[in-house]
BALOBA-1460 file (C-alpha; in Angstrom, 3 decimals):
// residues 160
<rec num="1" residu="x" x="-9.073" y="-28.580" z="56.031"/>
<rec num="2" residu="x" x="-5.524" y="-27.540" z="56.079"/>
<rec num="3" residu="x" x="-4.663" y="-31.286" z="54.067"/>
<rec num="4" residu="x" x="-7.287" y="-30.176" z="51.481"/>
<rec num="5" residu="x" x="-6.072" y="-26.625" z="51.199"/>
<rec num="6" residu="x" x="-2.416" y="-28.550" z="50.432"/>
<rec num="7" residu="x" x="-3.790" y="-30.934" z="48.314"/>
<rec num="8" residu="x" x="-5.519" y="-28.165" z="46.208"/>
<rec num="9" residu="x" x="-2.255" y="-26.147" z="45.814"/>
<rec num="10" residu="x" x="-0.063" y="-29.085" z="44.848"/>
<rec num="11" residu="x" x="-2.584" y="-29.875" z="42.225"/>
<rec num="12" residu="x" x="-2.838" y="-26.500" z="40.597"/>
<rec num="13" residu="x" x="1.111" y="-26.502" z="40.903"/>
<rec num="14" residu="x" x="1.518" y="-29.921" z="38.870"/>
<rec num="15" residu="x" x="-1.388" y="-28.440" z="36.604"/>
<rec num="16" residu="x" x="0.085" y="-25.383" z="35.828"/>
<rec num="17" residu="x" x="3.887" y="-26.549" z="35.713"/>
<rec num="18" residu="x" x="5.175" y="-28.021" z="32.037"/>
<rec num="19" residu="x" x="8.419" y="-29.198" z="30.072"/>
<rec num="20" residu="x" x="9.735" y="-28.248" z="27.347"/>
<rec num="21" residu="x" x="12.527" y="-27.999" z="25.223"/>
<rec num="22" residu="x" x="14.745" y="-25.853" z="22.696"/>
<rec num="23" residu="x" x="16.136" y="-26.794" z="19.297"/>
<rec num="24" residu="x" x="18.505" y="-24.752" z="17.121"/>
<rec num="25" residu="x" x="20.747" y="-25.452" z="14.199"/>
<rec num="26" residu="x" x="23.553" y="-22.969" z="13.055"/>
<rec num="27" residu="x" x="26.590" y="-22.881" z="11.477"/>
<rec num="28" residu="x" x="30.152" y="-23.597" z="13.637"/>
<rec num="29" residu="x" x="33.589" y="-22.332" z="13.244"/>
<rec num="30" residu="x" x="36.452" y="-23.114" z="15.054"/>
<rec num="31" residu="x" x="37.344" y="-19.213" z="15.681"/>
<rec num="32" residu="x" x="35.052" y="-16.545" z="16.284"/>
<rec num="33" residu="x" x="36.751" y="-14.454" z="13.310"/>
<rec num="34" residu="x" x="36.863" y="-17.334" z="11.317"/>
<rec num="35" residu="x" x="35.018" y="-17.086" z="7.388"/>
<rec num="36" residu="x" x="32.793" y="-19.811" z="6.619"/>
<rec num="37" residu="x" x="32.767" y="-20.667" z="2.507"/>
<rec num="38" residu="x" x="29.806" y="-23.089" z="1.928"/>
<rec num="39" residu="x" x="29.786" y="-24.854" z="-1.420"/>
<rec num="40" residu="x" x="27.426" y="-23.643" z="-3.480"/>
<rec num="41" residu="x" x="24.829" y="-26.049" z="-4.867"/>
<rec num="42" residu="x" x="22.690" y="-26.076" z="-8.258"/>
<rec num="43" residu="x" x="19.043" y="-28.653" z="-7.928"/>
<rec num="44" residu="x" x="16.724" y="-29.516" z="-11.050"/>
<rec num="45" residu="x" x="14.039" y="-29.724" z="-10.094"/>
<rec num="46" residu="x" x="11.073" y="-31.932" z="-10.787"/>
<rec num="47" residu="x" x="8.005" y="-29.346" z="-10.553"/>
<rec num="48" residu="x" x="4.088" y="-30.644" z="-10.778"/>
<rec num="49" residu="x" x="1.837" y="-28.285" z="-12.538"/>
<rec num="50" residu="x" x="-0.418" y="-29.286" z="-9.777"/>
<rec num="51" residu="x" x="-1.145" y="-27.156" z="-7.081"/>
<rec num="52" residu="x" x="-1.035" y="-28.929" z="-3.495"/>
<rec num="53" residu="x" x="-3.294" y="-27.643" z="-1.070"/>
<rec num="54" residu="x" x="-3.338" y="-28.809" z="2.832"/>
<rec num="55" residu="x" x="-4.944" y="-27.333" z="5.700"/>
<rec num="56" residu="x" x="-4.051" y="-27.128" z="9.738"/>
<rec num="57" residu="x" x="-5.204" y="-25.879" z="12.964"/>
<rec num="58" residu="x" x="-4.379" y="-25.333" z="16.341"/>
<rec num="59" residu="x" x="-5.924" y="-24.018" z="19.318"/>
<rec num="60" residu="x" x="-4.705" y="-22.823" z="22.300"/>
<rec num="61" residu="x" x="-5.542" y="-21.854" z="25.855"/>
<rec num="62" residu="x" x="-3.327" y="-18.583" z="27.422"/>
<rec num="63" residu="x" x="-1.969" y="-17.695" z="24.291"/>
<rec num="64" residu="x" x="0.488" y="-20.651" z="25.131"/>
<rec num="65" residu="x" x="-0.770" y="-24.112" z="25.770"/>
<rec num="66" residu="x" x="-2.223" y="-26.250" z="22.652"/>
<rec num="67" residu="x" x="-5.462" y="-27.940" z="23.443"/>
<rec num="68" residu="x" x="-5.835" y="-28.819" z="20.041"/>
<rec num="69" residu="x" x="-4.432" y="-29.224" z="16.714"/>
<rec num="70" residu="x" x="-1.720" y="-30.429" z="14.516"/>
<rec num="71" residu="x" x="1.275" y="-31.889" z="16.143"/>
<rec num="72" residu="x" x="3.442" y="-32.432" z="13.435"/>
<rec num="73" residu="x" x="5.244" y="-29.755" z="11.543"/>
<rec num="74" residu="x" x="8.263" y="-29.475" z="9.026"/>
<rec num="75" residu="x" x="11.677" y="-27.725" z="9.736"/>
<rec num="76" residu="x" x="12.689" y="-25.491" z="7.466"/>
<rec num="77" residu="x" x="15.389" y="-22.758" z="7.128"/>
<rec num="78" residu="x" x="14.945" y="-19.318" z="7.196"/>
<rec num="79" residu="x" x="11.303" y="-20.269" z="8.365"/>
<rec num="80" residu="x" x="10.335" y="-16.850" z="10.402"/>
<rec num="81" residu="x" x="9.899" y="-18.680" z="13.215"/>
<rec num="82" residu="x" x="9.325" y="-16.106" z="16.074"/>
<rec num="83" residu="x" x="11.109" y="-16.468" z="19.425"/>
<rec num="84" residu="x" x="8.029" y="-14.425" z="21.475"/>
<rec num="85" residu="x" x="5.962" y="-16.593" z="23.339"/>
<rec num="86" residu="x" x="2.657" y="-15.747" z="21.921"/>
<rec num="87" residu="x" x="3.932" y="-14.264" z="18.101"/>
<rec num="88" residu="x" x="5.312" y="-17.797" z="17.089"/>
<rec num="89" residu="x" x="2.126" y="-19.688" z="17.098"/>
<rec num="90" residu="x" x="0.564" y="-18.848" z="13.653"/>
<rec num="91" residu="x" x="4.028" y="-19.788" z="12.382"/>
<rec num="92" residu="x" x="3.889" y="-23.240" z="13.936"/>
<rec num="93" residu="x" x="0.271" y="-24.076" z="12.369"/>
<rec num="94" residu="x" x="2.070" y="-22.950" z="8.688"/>
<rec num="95" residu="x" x="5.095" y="-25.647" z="9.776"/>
<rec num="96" residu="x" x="2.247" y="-28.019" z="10.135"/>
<rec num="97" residu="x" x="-0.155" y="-26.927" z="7.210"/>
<rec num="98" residu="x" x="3.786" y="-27.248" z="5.282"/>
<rec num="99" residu="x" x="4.372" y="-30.900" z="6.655"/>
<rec num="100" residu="x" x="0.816" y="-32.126" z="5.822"/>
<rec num="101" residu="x" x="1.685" y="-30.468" z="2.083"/>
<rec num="102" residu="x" x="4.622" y="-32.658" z="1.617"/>
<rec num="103" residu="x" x="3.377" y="-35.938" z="3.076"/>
<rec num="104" residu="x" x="0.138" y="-36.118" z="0.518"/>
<rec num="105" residu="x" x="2.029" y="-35.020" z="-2.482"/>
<rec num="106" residu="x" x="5.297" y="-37.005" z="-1.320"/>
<rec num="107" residu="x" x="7.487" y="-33.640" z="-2.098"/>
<rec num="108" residu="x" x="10.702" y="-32.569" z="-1.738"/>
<rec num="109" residu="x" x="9.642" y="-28.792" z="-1.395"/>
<rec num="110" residu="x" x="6.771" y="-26.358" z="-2.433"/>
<rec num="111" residu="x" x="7.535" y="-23.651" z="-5.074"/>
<rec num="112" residu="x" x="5.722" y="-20.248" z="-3.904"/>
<rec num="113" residu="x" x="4.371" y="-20.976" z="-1.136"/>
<rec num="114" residu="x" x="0.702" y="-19.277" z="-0.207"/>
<rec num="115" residu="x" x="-0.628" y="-18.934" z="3.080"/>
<rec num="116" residu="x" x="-3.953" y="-17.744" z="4.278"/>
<rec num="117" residu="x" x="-4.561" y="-17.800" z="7.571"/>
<rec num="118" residu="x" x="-7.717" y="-16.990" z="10.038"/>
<rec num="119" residu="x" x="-7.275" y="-16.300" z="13.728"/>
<rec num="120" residu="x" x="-10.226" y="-16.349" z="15.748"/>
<rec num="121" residu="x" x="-10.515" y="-15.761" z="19.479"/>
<rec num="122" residu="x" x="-13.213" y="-17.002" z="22.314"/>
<rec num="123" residu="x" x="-13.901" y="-16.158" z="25.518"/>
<rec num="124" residu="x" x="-12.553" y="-12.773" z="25.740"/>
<rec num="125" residu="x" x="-9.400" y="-13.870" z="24.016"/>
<rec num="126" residu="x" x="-8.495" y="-16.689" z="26.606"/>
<rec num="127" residu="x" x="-9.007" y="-19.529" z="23.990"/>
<rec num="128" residu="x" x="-7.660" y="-18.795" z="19.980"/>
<rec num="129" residu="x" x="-7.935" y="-20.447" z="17.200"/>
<rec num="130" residu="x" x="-5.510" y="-20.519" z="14.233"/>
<rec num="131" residu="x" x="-6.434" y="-21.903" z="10.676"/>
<rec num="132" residu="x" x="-4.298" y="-21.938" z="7.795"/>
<rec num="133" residu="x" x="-4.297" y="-23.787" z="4.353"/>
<rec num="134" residu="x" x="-1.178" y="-23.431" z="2.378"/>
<rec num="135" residu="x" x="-0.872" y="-23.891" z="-1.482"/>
<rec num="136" residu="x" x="1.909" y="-23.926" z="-4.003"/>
<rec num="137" residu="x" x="3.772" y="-26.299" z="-6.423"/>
<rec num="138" residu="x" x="5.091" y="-29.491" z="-5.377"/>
<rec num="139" residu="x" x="8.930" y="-30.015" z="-6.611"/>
<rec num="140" residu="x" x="10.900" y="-32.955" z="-6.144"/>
<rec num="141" residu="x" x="14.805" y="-32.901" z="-6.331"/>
<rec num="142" residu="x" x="16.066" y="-34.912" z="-8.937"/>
<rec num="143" residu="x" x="19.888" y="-34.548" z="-9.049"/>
<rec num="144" residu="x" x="22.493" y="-31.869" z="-6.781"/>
<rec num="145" residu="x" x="25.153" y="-30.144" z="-8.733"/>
<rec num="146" residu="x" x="28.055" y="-28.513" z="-6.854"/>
<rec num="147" residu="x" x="29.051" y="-25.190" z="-8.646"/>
<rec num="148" residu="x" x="32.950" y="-25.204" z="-8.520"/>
<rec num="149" residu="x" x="33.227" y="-21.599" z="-9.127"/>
<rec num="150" residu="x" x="34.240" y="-19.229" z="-6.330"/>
<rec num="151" residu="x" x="31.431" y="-17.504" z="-4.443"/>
<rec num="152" residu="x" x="32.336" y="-14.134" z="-5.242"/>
<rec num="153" residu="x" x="32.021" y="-14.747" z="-8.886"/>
<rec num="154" residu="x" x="28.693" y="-17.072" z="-8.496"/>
<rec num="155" residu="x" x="27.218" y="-13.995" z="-6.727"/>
<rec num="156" residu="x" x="28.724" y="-11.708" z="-9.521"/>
<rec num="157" residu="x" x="27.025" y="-13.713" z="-11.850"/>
<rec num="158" residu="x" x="23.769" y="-14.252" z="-10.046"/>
<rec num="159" residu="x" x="23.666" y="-10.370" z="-9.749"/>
<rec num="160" residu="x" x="24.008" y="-9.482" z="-13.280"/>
């Protein structure tokens, strides 16, 4: 009995226990009081007057642990991702609804994005659901210009 009871309480541990792991990006200066001046960069753009339209899904068990869905998802800046355990998941099924976007209309980016999403939950909120389908303009960048001007008067100009 007592081997069973041990057996039973290692396997919930291994069940229960998971990995994981953490990726940020950011800017780096040598000094903490140092300014950083990026170069400022002008795209044309190559815009389809096609919308693009993809859809994903996830769901998850706990608020926390994916059962099902969409495993691959785009990376993009200033995406809202949030840092709460249980507020970040919608945002990862519009990463992946973004990703599947991109792939079928082989695009660089999507001009204004839309998102609708539907949440549903099951079993007295134990298992959700999240569905979204994103739509907007594909774009592909055909050439980079750098702006030589200073910032300040780019952002002067940009303002008026």
């Amino acid at each position: 009995m007592r081997k069973f009871l041990l057996l039973c309480t290692l396997g919930i541990t291994l069940l229960l226990s998971s990995c994981g792991s953490v990726s940020k990006t950011g800017y780096v200066a040598p000094f903490a009081r140092t300014e950083v001046h990026t170069d400022i960069l002008k795209a044309d753009l190559d815009i389809n007057k096609n919308k693009v339209e993809a859809k994903a899904s996830s769901t998850y068990l706990f608020g926390f642990w994916r059962i099902l869905g969409d495993n691959k998802f785009t990376e993009a800046k200033d995406a809202g991702l949030s840092n709460s355990i249980f507020g970040g998941r919608i945002d990862k099924v519009k990463s992946a609804a973004m990703y599947k976007a991109l792939q079928q209309s082989d695009a660089d980016m999507l001009i204004t994005p839309k998102y609708d999403t539907e949440t549903k939950s099951y079993l007295l909120g134990l298992i959700k659901t999240y569905k979204v389908k994103v739509s907007g303009y594909n774009a592909k960048i055909t050439d980079l210009h750098q702006i030589d001007a200073p910032i300040r008067e780019t952002i002067q100009n940009i303002e008026d």
